[in-house]
Structure formats: C-alpha cells, structure tokens
C-alpha positions as CSV (number, residue, x, y, z in Angstrom):
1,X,66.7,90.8,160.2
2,X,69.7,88.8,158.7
3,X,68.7,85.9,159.1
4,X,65.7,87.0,157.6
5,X,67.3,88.0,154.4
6,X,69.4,85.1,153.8
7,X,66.1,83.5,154.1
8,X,65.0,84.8,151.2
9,X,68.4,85.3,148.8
10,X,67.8,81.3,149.4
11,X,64.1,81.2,148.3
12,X,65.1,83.8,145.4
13,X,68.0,80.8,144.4
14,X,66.0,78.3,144.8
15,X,63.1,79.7,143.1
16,X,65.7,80.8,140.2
17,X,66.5,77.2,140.3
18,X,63.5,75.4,139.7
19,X,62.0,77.8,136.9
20,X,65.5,77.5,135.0
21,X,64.9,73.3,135.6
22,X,61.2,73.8,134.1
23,X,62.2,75.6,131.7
24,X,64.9,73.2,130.0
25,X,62.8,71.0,128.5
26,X,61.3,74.1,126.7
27,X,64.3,75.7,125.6
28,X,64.2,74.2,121.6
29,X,61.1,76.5,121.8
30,X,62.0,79.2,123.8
31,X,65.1,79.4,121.3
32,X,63.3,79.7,118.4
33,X,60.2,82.0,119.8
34,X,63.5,84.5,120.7
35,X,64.9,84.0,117.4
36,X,61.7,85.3,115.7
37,X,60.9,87.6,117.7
38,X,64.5,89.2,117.1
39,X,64.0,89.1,112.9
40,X,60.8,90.9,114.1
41,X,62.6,93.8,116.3
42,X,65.4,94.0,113.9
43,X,64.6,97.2,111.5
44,X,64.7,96.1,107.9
45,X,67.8,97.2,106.4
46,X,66.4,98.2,103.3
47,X,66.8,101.7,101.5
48,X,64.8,103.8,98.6
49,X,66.6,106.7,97.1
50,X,67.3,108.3,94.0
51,X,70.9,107.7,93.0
52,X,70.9,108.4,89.6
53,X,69.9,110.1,86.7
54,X,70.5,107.2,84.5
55,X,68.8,105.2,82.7
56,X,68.7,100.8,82.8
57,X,68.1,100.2,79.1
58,X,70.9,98.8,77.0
59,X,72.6,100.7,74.3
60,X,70.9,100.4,70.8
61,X,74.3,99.6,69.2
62,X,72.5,98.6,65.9
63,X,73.9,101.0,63.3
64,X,75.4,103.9,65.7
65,X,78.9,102.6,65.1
66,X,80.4,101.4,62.0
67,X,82.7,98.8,63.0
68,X,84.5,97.2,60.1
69,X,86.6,94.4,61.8
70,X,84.7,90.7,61.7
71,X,84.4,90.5,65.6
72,X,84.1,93.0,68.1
73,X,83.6,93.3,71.7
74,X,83.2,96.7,74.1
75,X,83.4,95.6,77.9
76,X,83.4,97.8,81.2
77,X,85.9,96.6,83.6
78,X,84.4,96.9,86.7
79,X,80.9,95.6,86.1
80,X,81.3,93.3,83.0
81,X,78.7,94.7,81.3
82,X,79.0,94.2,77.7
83,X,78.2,97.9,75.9
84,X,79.0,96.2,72.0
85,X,79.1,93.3,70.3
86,X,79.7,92.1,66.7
87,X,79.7,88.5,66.2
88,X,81.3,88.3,69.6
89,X,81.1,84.1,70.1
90,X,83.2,83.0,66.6
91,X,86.1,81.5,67.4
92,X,89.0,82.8,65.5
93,X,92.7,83.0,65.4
94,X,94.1,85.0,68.4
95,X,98.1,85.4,67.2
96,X,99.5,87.1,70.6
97,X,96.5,87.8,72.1
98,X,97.1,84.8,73.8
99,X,99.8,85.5,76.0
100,X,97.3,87.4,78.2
101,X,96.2,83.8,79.5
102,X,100.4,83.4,79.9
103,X,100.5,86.8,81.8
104,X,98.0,85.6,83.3
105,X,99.1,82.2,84.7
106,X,102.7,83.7,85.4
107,X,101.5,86.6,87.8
108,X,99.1,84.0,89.7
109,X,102.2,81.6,89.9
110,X,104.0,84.6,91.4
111,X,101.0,85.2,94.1
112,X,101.2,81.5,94.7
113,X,105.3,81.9,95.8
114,X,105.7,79.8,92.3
115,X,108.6,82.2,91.6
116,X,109.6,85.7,92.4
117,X,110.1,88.9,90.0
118,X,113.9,88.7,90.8
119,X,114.3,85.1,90.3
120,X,116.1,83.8,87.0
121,X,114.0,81.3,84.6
122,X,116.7,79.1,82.0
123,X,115.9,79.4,78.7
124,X,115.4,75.4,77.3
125,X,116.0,75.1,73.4
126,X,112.5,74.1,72.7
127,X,111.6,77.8,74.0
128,X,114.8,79.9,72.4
129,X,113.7,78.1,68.8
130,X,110.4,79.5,69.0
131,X,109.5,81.4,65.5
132,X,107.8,85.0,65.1
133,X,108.4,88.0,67.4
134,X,111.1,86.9,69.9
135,X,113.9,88.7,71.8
136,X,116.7,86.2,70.2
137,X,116.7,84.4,74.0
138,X,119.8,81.5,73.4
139,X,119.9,78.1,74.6
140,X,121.1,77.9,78.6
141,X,120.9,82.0,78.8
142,X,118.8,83.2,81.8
143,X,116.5,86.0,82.5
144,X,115.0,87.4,85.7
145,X,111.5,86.7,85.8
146,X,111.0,90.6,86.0
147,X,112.7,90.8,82.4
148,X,110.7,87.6,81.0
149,X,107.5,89.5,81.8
150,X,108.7,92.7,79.9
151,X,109.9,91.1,76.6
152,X,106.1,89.3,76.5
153,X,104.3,91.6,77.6
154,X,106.5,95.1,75.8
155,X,107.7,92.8,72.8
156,X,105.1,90.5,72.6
157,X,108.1,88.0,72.3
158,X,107.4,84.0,71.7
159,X,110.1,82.7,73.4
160,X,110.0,84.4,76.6
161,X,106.2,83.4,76.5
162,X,107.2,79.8,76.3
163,X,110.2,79.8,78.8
164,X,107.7,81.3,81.1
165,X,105.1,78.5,80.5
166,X,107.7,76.3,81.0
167,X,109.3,77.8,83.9
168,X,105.3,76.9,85.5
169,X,104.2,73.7,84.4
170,X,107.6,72.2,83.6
171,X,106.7,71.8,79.8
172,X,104.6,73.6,77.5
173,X,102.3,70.8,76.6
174,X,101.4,71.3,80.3
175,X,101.4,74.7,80.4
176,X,99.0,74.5,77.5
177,X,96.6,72.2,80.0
178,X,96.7,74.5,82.9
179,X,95.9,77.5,80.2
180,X,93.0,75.3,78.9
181,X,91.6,74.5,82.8
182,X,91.7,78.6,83.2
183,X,89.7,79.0,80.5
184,X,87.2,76.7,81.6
185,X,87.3,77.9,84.7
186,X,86.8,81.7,83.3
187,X,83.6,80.4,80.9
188,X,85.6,81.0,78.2
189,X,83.5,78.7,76.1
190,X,84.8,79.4,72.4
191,X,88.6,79.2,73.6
192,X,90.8,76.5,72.9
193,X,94.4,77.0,73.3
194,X,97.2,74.9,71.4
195,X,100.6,76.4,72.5
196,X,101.8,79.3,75.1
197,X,102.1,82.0,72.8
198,X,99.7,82.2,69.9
199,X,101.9,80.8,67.2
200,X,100.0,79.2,64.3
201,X,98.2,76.0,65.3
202,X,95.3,73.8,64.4
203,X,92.7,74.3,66.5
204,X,94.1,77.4,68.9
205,X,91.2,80.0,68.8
206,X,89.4,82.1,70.8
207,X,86.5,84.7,70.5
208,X,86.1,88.5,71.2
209,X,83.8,87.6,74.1
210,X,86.5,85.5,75.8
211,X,88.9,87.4,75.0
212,X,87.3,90.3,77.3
213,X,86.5,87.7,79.9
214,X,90.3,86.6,79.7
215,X,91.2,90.8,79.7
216,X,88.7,91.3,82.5
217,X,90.2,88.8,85.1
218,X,93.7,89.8,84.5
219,X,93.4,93.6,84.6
220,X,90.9,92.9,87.9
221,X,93.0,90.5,89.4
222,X,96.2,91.9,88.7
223,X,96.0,95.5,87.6
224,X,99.9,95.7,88.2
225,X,100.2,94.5,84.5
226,X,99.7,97.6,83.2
227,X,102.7,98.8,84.8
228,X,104.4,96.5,81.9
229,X,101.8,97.1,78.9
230,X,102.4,100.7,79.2
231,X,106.4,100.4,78.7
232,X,107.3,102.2,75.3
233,X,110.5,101.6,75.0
234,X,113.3,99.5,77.4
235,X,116.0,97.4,77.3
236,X,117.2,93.5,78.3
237,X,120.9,92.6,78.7
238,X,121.3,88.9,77.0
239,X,123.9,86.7,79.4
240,X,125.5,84.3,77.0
241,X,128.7,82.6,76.5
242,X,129.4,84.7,74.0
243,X,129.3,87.6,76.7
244,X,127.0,90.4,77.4
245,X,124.9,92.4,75.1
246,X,122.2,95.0,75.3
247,X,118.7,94.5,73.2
248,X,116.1,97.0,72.9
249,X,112.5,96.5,73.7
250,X,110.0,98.3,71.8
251,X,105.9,98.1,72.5
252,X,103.9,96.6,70.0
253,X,101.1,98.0,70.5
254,X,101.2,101.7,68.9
255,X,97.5,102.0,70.3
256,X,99.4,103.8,73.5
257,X,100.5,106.9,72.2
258,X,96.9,107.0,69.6
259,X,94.4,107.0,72.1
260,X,94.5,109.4,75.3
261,X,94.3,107.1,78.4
262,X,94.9,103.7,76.3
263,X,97.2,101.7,79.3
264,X,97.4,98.0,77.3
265,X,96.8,95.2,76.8
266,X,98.0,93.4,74.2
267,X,98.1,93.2,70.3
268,X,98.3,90.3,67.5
269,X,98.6,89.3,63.8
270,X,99.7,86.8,61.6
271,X,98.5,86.0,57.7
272,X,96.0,83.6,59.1
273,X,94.8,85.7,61.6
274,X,95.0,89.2,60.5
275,X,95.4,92.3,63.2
276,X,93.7,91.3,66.6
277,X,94.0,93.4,70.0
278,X,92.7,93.5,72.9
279,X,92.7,97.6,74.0
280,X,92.2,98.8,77.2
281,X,92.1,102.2,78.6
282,X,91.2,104.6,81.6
283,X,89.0,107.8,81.8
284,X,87.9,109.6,84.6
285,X,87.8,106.6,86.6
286,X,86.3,104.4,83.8
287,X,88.3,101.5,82.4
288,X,86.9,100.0,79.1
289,X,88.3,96.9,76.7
290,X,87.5,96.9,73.6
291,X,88.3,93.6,72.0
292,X,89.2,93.7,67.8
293,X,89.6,90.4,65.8
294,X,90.9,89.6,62.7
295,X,91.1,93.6,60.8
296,X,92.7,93.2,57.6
297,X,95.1,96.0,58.7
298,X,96.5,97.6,61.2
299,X,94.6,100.9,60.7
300,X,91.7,99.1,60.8
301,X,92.3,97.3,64.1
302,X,93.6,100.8,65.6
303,X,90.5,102.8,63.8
304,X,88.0,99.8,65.4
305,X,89.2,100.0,69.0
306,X,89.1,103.7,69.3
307,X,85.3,104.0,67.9
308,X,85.0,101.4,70.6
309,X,86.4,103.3,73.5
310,X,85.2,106.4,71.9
311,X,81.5,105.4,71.6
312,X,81.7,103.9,75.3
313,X,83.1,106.6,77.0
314,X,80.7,109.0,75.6
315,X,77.4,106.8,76.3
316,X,78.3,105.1,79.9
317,X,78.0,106.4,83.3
318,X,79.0,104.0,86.6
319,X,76.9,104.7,89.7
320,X,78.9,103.5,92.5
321,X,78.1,102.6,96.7
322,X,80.6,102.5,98.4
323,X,78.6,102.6,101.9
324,X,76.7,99.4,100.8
325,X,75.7,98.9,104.5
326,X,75.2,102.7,105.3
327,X,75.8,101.6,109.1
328,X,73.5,98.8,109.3
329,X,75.8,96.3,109.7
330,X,73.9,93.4,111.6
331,X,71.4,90.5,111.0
332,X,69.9,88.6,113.2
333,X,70.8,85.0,113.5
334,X,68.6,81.4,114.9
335,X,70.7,79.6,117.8
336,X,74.0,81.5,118.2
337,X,75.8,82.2,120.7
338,X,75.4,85.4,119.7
339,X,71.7,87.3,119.2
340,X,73.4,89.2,115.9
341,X,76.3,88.7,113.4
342,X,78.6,91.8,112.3
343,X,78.5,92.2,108.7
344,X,80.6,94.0,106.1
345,X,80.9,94.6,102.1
346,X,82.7,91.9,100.2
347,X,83.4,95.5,97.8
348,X,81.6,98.4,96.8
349,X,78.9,97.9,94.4
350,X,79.4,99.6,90.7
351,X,76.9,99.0,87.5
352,X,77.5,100.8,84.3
353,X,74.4,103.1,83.3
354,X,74.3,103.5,79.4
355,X,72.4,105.0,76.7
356,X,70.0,108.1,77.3
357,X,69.7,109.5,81.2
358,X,66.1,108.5,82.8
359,X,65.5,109.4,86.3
360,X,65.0,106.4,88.3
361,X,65.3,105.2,91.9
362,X,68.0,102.6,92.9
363,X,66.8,100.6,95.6
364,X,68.8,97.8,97.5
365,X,67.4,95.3,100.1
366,X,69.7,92.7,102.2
367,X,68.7,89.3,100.8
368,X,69.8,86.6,103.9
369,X,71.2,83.6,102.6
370,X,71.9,81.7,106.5
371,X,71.2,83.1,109.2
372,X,71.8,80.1,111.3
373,X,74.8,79.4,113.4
374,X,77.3,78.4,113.5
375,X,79.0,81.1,111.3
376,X,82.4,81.4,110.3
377,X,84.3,84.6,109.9
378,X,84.3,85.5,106.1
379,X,81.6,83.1,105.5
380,X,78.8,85.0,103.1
381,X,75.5,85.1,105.1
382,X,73.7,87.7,103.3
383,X,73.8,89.7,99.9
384,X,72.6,93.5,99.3
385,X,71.1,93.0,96.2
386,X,70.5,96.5,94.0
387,X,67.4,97.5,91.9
388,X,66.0,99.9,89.5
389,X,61.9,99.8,88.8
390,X,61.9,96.0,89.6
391,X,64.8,95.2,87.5
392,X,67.9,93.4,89.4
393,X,71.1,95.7,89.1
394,X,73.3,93.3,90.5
395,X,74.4,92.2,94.3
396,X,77.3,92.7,96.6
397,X,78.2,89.7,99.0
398,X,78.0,90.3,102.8
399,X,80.1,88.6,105.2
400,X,80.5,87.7,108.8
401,X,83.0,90.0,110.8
402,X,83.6,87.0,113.6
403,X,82.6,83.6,113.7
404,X,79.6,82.8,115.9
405,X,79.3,79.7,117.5
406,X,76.3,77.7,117.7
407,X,74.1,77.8,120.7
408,X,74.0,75.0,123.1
409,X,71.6,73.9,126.4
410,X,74.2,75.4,128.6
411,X,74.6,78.9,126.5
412,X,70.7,79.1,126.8
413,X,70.0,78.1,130.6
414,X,73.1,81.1,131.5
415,X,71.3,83.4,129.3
416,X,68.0,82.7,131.7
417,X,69.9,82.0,134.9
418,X,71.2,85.9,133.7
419,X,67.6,87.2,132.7
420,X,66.2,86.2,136.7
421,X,69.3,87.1,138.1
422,X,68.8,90.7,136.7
423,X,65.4,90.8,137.5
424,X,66.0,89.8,141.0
C-alpha cells in the first residue's frame, strides 16, 4: 500500500509537471484570457444616488449685482468655480496685491528648507530704500523671517517684501523671474510682474482672474497665511546701531472688522492704480475671494467685495464626498503580480452648486486610466469622475496603495504549479 501511494504522489508530480511544461508556451494567453476574465468578475464600481437638491446651471449674474469697480472676480476656494465676473481678463495695475505672489514664493521657500520662520534675513540698502508703505527697515538691520512675513503681510510694507525676495533669489531682478515662472506655471495669462512688491512700474499688471488664481493657490496651498492676514494690530522691534526701538504694525486691510468671517488677503492702491483687493472670507465651511480692481475709493473697493461675498454666500451650496470609493477600493490590473491594485482618494471631491435648487442625481463612475503593471505606489491609475444629467462635475484622482510588480513566466507557472497543487 505504500509503495503504492508514492507511486502515484510521483505520477500526480509528474503529471503536474508536464501540464505546467505545456502550458508555458501558452501563458501570454492564458495571462491575458485571466486578465479579462477578472475586469469581467470585478463588480463595476459605479454609483447612482441623489445627493443633492441643487441645481448645475450657472448663476445669471447679468444685472443681479451692481458692481461699480472696473474689474471684478467672485471665486469659491475649494472648487475654483468662478460665481462672478466683470471684465475679469484686463490687465491692470495691482499696487500690493502683488505681494501675494511674494507670500507666496517665501512660504514655498520655507517648505523647501529655503529658510526657517526663526531665521534672520539682512536688510540690503536696495530693499531699506524701497518707497510707499514700509516699516522704516535700515541698511544692515535684521529681522526674523517670522517678523518679515508680518510687516508684508499686516503692513503691506515694501521693503520687507523686497528683503524677502531677496533673501530667495539672491536679488530682486531674480526674484522677479521666479515670480514671473509661478505665474506661468499658475496660467496666470494676463500677469506680468516688474518688481517684488507692486510699486509703480511699466508693464507690472495683473487681472482679477489671476489674481483669484494667484489667491486660490496660496490660501490652498498654504492656508497658514491667514494666521498673518488676520493680525489687527502687532509690533516689530527694529535692531539698529542706533539701538532698539519698538514699531507698531497696523492691518491694512479694514475689510476684517467690515465683513463677518473676512480672514484676508490682501489690499492695494496707488494714484495709477486706484483701490484693489483681493478679499477673502469663511462661512459655514465656505471660503469665497472676491477679487476688486482699480475702485476709485476705498468705500467703493470695500462696498464691491462685500456685495461679492454677500451675493455668493447667499446663492452657493458645496456638495461634498468624502467616501469617494464608498469601500470599493480595487481594480483589476493586466499582468501583475498581483490580480488587484488597492486604491484610495487623492481628496474628497467638493463642486459648488449655485443659482436656484433643482433636484438632480449625482452619479460617479471609476474611469481607469492604466491598469497595467507595473504600478508604483502613489502612481494615479484611475479617476472617479462625478456627473449630473450627463454633465461632467468634475473628477477626484485615484491612486495605488502599493506598488505592484509586473508579472513574469516564473510568477505565472507558480500561480499554476499552485492551482494543480490545490486541486490535487
């Protein structure tokens, strides 16, 4: 009787064997008959319900706000979504508006280990003879990085704006480069920047569009700035020769304490330019800029930006997902190691409904951009892409949990050695 069974273990080896042998030259085939018939198996992560209330349609912003400024913008944060435009694409003079592309640059040179908030920046006498708002910074003094931010961003002050540029690119004409590359970068298509800090120059101009675009990147990208543009009042202490003094910071932009949950950004004029801002502020989990150029007053620029908010918080509501997957987190993938990848949400999805409430169902549907290995770990393989009656809401990316290598002959003939092994 033993020898009997290791008669046949042997035949069952051998016959295992011979089929695997057979079967190699078939296994490009075999691979892709299993792949298929996996996309087939897999359930089709798709989902129909009704989310919403809201409606798709744009505002009709033709006459139902009176806006007196020469260009306007109304932006929602999250989404983008432009709720209001007046001649939104002329370029005009931004005065201090511009140092939100120098906030910007300085916080991404302090993710990049560029500098740190505590260390000191030297102020050069190109950036202490800087004209206009300034916080009297003198030739050689120095100034935490920390502080530098604060008498920009609070004071809107010229000189700190350059020292920072400086403190980046090693001169402002280079500064002024790597703020020109940004804006490119951002499809800020109507910018053109000439110094740091929005002083008076030939050709430095910007629109209300990119202006939001500019808002939109720094508020997402670093939303610790509003821990600065929401300072009313603080001090500096200047380190001279002469000794140490105290200076007082005041905000420029009296917006803050006119418009309940305004939290920035930033404010402008000069002759040229007139009053310019770019106002930004939060309500029950809603952050909208509205974008003002050239107002002949103050008044006016403060009286635009709140009709602004006003008229967006009043006509928008955001659906948000944030269970974009709803537990179906895997896709099939051709020739990996691996029959299914692990996906998660690059974020939560959010879209801004405005105008009058319809009922309408949101639908979202995986759309699989590769599904063939190898795949590496963060790598986008799919996108869940959101719709309302056939119109595209917008997408969320979808990417890989773990890298999965691509299958070889020898992953493939263990997987059948393993399927006849089981069976046997």
């Amino acid at each position: 009787m033993e020898r009997y069974r290791r008669n046949t273990l042997k035949i069952v080896i051998a016959m295992t064997i011979i089929t695997a042998c057979l079967l190699w030259i078939s296994i490009g085939a075999t691979l892709a008959q299993t792949a298929t018939e996996q996309v087939s198996t897999e359930p089709e992560v798709t989902d129909e319900e009704d989310v919403t209330k809201s409606g798709t349609e744009s505002l009709d912003t033709a006459g139902a706000i009176d806006i007196t400024s020469p260009s306007a913008l109304l932006m929602e944060l999250n989404s983008g979504q432009v709720l209001y435009e007046k001649d939104a694409d002329t370029p005009r003079r931004p005065a201090s508006v511009t140092k939100i592309m120098t906030m910007l640059l300085a916080f991404e040179a302090i993710d990049a280990g560029k500098f740190s908030l505590e260390d000191t920046i030297t102020v050069s006498e190109h950036a202490a003879g800087m004209g206009g708002s300034q916080v009297y910074l003198e030739v050689g003094e120095t100034q935490t990085v920390q502080d530098m931010l604060k008498c920009m961003i609070v004071s809107s002050a010229n000189d700190a704006a350059v020292a920072v540029g400086e403190a980046i690119a090693g001169s402002e004409p280079a500064f002024v480069s790597m703020m020109n590359d940004k804006a490119a970068e951002l499809g800020m298509t109507n910018t053109h920047f000439e110094n740091a800090c929005g002083l008076e120059a030939e050709g430095h101009l910007m629109s209300a569009r990119d202006i939001g675009i500019l808002s939109r990147e720094l508020l997402l990208k670093h939303p610790e700035v509003t821990e600065y543009s929401t300072i009313w009042m603080d001090t500096i202490i200047h380190k001279t020769k002469k000794g140490e003094s105290e200076f007082g910071l005041a905000n420029t932009n009296k917006f803050l304490k006119k418009y309940e949950g305004a939290n920035g950004l930033k404010t402008g004029y000069t002759s040229a330019a007139g009053f310019s801002m770019s106002a930004t502020a939060t309500r029950n989990g809603m952050t909208l800029i509205a974008v003002v150029m050239g107002s002949e007053t103050k008044d006016i620029r403060y009286e635009d930006a709140a009709k602004l908010l006003d008229y967006g918080f009043a006509n928008c509501k955001i659906y948000e997902d944030d269970k974009v997957l709803d537990g179906k987190d895997k896709i099939a993938i051709d020739d990996g190691v691996e029959r299914y990848v692990t996906i998660e949400a690059a974020k939560s999805f959010q879209y801004v409904f405005v105008g009058a409430a319809n009922t309408g169902n949101i639908t979202k549907k995986i759309m699989i951009i590769d599904k063939e290995a190898p795949v590496k770990k963060g790598e986008i393989v799919a996108r869940m892409e959101y719709s309302q009656n056939g119109n595209v809401l917008g997408s969320v990316d979808l990417i890989a949990v773990k890298s999965i290598e691509k299958q070889k002959y020898r992953h493939a003939l263990i997987r059948i050695l393993e399927r006849y092994i089981n069976i046997y």
